[in-house]
Structures are given as C-alpha cells and as structure tokens.
N, C-alpha and C positions, 0 to 999 in steps of 0.2 A: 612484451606488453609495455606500452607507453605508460608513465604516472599517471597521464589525463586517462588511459582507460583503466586503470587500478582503480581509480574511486568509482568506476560505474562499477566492477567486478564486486564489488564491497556492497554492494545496495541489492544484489541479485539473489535477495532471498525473502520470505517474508509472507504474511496473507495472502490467498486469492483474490484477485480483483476484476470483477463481473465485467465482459468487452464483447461487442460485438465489432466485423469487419463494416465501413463505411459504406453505403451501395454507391457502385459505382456510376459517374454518368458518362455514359457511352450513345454517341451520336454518329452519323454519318456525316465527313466535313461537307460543308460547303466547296462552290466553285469559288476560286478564288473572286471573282467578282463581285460573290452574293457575301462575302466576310462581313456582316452586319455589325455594328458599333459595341452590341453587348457579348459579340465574341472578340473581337480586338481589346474590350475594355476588360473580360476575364482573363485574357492572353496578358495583357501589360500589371495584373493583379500577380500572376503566378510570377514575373518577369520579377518586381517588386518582393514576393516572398524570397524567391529563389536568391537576390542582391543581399537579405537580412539574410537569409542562413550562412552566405559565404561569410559576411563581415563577421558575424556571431560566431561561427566557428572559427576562421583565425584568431578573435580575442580569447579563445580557450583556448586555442594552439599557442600565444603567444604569452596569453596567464598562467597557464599550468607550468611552463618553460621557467617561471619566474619563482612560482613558485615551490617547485620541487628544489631551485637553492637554498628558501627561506625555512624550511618545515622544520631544521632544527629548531626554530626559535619558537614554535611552539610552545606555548607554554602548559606543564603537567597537566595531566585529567582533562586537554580537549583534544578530542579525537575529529577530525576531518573526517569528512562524509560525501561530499559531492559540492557540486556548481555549479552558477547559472550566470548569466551576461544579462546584466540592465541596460538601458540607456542612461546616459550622463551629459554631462553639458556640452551644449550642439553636437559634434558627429561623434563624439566619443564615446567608447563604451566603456563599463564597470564588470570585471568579473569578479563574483563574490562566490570565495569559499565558504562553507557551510559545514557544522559541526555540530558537537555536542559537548554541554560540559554542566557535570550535576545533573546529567538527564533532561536538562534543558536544551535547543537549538539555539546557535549563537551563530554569528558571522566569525568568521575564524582568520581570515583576511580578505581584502580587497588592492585592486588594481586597475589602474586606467590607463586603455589603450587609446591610443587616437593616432589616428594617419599608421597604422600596421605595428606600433610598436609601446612598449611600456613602456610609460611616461611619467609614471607614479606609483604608488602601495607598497602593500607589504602586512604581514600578522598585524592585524587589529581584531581581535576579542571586541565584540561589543552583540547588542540584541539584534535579530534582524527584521528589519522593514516589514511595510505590511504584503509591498510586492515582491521580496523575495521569498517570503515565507508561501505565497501563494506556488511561485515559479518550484520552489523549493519541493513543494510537494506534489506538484505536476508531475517531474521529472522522475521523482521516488515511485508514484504510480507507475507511470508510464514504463518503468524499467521492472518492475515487479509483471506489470501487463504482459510484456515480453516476455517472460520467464513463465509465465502463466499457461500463452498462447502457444509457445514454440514459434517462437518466432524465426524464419531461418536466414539468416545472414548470407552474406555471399564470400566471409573470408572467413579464418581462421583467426578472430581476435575479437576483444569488446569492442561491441558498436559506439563511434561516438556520440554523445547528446546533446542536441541543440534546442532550448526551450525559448519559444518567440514570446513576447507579450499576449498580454490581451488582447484580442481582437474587436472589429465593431462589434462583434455578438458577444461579447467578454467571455470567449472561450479560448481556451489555451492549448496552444499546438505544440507536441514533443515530438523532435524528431529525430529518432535510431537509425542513426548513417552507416552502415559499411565500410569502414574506414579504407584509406590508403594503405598497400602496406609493401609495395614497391615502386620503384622511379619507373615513370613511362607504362606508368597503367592507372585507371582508375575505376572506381566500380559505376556502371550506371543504374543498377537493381540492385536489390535486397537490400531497398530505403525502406521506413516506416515510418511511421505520423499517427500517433494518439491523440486522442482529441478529449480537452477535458474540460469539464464545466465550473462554474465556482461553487468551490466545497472540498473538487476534489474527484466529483464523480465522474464519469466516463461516458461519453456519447458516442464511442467506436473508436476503428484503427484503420487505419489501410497500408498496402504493403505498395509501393512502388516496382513494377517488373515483373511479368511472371517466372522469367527464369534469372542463371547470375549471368548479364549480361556488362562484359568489363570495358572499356575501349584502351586501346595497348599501343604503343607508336616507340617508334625508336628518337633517343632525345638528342643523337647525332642526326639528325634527315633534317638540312641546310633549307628543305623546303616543309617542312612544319608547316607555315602559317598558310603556307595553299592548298593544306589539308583540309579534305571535310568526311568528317563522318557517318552515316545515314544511320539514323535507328528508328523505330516504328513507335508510336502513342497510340492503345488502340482505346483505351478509358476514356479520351479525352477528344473535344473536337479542337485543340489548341496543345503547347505543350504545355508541360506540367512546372512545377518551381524545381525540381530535379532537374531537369532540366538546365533552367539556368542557374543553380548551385554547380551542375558539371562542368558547363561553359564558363564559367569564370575560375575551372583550376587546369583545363588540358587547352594545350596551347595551337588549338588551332579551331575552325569551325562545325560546327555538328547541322545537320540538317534532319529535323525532325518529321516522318510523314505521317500525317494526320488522315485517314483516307485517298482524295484524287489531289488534295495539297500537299504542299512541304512551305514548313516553316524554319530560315536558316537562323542559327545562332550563334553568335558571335563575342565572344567574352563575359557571355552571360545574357545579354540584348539580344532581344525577339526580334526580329524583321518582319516584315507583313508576308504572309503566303502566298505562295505561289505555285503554278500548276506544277505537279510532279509526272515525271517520264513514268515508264513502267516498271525499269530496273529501281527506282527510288520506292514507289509503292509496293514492290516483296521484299522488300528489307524487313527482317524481324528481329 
C-alpha cells in the first residue's frame, strides 16, 4: 500500500451515507457523418475532464512523494487525514493535506506542483479555505459512499481519489480510480464517480465498466506507439473522461467503439469518429 492510499484506508469507516447509481445515458451512435455539434462538443467535455483527472492525479502522485519525507515534522496532536488538489496560480496546482488538531480540520500541509514536479511546500498548520473544506468533505463522503455501496474495485488495493472542482452546476465530482499496481498494465474498469451537491449531499454514483477490464502491453515492444487498443463504450454515444484519463498514461493509442463508430485516442485527445469494421464493433 502506497502512503497516498494509506490516507484513503484511514477515512474508510464512519456513518451511512444515502446514494443512488447515476442513470445511465445510453444511445445508439450516429453514422459518422451525422456526429452533430452537441455530441462532438460532449466528446471534447469528457476529453477536457479526462486532461484534469490525469494532471490532478500526478499532483497527488507527485504531493504525497513529498510528502511522506516531511511527516516527521508534523507537529504533536495533528493527525493527517486525507487530500485534495486546488487550482493555483495559472497552470499550477496546490495539493493540500488535511488534518485534525483539537478536534478541529486544519490544513496540515501544502505544495505546488507545476510542469509535473514540486516546486514548493511543506507542513504548514494553518485553517482551511472555504474550497477545500467543501473538496474536503466531498471526498470524505465519497469514500465512506464506497464502503457503504460495495463498491468493487478491480485490484487488490485502495482506490486512488481524485476530487475536481466545482462544476457549472456547483456540483462536485469524486472520483475512486483503480489504481496502477504493475508496469505495463493498467486498469480501464472499476472507476467510480460520486457526485455531490453543496452541503455535502449525494446526487448518485456511477461505476465506470462493467467488468475488470485492464489493458496489458509489454514495455519492451520497440513498436508501442503503433499500438492500438479497441475497447467497447456501450453507456455512452461518445467516449467517456476514463477514457482519456487512460490515454494520457499507456503508451500507445486506444480506439473506442461507440456502436457502428470508433473513436481513436491518442494521449488522451479524442479524434472525431469514424466508421468501425466489424471486428472493431465485437470488442467488449
């Protein structure tokens, strides 16, 4: 178990918390020629979440890294609890540990990544924000949600958690990844996404994949990047932000079929669809 999933193992217990699953919206795609402006413009939305979870989750990957050196300096009577990633000055982000001290929530430290690497922080005790206290207790739900539901994972470890901002609809999306937990594999099912309203309370969940569906490549094959891998979206008439969260960590292209299209992806980037053969439309 990774330190970053140690803090989520530490929150996994606590009140019920009332959830239902999301309904899904399930369409029949289009031909590719009839791909109409408000499915390309929800495809380049998911394209756009999918970019913030990857960056979101390296700045935990690369916070936690930082800060599992600092924890001796903790200072007595604050216990760490968990974390969340802000936004910070232009492309940088903030990951703020989160605590308790006197029974109070405090920020326990902070650090700024920018361009893939820490660049500043460290233990600062101080109160926290009004937005990470919201974020803060998103993710508290959210992981409690899980433990509630039965949530079922696709590996043998704590799910990592990536909590987005607020939305146009000021609702907050958590979302229980599958983690990595060998070279040359990674999971592309047993994601999940809570969804929560301000206050705290819960508008549903939905689970990404219905079975555990991994994609596996050897990281010696000189030809990687002319790989492509086919997997099926049947929820969706586009691909999902899993999706391009997958594409921007396996090193090569995925082609998603959407019904009679395929949509290819490419570092995370959607390409517009395009008609799929028959051996691309039974991939499941």
């Amino acid at each position: 178990m990774t330190f970053r999933q140690s803090l989520t193992a530490g929150i996994l217990a606590g009140c019920a918390a009332l959830a239902a699953p999301l309904a899904a919206q399930t369409a029949d795609a289009p031909d590719p020629a009839q791909a109409d402006d408000r499915l390309l413009d929800d495809a380049r939305k998911a394209e756009r979440i999918g970019a913030q979870l990857y960056a979101f989750d390296q700045a935990a990957w690369h916070g936690s890294d930082a800060f599992a050196k600092d924890v001796s300096a903790i200072p007595q009577g604050v216990v760490p609890l968990g974390y969340v990633v802000v936004p910070s000055d232009q492309d940088a982000l903030d990951l703020v540990f989160y605590g308790v001290q006197d029974e109070q929530p405090v920020q326990v430290a902070r650090y700024v990544i920018d361009g893939g690497e820490v660049t500043s922080g460290g233990i600062a005790i101080a109160p926290l924000g009004t937005l990470e206290e919201r974020l803060m207790a998103a993710r508290n739900t959210a992981i409690k949600t899980a433990e509630n539901e039965q949530f079922q994972f696709c590996a043998d470890a704590m799910p990592n958690t990536v909590v987005l901002p607020p939305d146009e609809f000021d609702e907050v999306s958590v979302y229980l990844l599958t983690p990595m937990i060998e070279h040359g594999s990674f999971p592309l099912s047993g994601h999940y996404r809570v969804l929560t309203l301000n206050g705290g309370a819960i508008r549903g969940w939905e689970r990404f994949g219905s079975a555990c569906e991994a994609i596996s490549w050897d990281p010696e094959d000189d030809e990687l990047d002319l790989r492509v891998f086919y997997t099926s979206e049947a929820k969706s008439r586009h691909p999902s932000e899993i999706h391009s969260f997958v594409g921007h960590y396996v090193p090569f292209s995925l082609g998603v079929v959407t019904g009679k299209v395929v949509w290819p992806v490419l570092g995370g980037a959607f390409a517009d669809p395009v008609e799929a053969d028959p051996e691309m439309m039974a991939t499941e």
